[in-house]
VEXDREN-2710 file (C-alpha; in Angstrom, 1 decimal):
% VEXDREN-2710
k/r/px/py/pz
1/UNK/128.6/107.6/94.1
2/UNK/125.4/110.1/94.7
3/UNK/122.0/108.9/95.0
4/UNK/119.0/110.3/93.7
5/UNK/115.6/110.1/94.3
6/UNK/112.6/110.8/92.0
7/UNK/108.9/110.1/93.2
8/UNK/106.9/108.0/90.2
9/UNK/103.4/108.3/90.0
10/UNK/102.3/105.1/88.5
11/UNK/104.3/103.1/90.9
12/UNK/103.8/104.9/93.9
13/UNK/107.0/104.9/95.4
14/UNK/110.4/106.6/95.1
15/UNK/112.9/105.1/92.9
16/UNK/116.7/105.6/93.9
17/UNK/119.3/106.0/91.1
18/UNK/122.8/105.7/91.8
19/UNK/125.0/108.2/90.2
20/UNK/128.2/106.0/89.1
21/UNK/131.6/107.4/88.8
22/UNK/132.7/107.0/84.7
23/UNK/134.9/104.2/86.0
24/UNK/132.3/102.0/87.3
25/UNK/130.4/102.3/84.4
26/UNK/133.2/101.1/82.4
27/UNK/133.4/98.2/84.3
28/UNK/129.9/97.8/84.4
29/UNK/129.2/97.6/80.9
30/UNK/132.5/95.4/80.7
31/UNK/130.7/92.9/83.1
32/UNK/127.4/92.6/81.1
33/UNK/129.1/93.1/77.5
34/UNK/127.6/89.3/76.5
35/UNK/124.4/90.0/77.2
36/UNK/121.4/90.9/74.9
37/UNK/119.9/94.1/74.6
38/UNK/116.9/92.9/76.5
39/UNK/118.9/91.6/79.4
40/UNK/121.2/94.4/79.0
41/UNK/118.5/96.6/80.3
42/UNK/117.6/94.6/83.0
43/UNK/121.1/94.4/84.1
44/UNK/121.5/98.0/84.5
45/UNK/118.4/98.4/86.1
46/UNK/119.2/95.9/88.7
47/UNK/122.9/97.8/88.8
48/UNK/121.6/101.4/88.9
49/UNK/118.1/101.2/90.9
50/UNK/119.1/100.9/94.5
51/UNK/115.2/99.9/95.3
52/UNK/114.9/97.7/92.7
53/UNK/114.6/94.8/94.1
54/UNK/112.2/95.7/97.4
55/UNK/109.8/98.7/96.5
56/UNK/110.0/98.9/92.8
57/UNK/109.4/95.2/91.8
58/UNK/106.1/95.0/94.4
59/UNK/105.0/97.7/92.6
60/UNK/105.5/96.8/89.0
61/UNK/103.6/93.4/89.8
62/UNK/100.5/95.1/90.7
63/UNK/100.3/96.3/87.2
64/UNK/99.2/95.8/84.0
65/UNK/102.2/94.3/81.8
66/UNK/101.9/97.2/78.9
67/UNK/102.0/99.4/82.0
68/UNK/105.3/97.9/83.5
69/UNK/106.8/97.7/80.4
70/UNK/106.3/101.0/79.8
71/UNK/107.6/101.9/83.6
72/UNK/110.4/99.9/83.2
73/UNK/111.3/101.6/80.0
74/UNK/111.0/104.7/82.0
75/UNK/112.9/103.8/84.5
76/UNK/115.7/102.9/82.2
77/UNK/115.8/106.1/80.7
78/UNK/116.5/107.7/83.9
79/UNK/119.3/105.6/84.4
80/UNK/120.8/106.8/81.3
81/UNK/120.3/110.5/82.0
82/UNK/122.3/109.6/84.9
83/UNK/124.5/107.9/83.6
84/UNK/125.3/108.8/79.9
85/UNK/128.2/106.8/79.8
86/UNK/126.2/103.5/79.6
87/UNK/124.1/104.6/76.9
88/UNK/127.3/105.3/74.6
89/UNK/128.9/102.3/75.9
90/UNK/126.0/100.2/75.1
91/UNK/125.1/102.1/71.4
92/UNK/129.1/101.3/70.2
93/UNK/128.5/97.6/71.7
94/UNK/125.7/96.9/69.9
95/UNK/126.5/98.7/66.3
96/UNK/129.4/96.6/66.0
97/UNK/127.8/93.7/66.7
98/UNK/125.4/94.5/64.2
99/UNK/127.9/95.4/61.6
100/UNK/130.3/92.5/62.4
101/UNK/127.3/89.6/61.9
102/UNK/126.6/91.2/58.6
END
């Protein structure tokens, strides 16, 4: 696992992506398979950001919620670039789900 760290403007602090190896993506998106898409993304975020929970979150608080919303959105995207895996993972979860309730 490598760590990366990219400096974000609007939060004012340096947010540290892990770099996970293909089989710990597997298993992560195993893990949070029955989840919703919503929580999904929270769940990788808190699985992916190493800060997340100490620098990141104080800083997302002192904003506006359109503006954290937007970071967090952000912030997701990173992890995906990342970490493509979990963004195919998650696109063939979700399509068959969609396709199955129909």
């Amino acid at each position: 696992m490598k760590v990366y760290q990219i400096y974000v403007p609007e939060l004012a602090t340096y947010i540290k992506y892990k770099v996970l190896n293909p089989e710990d993506i597997e298993s992560l998106v195993e893990e949070l398979d029955v989840k919703s898409p919503k929580d999904f993304k929270l769940a990788v975020l808190e699985h992916v950001i190493y800060n997340v929970k100490s620098d990141v979150t104080d800083a997302l608080r002192q904003m506006s919620r359109d503006s954290a919303e937007r970071c967090i959105d952000a912030m997701y995207n990173g992890c995906v670039m990342l970490n493509p895996r979990i963004r195919y993972r998650s696109l063939d979860r979700f399509s068959l789900c969609q396709t199955s309730a129909v």
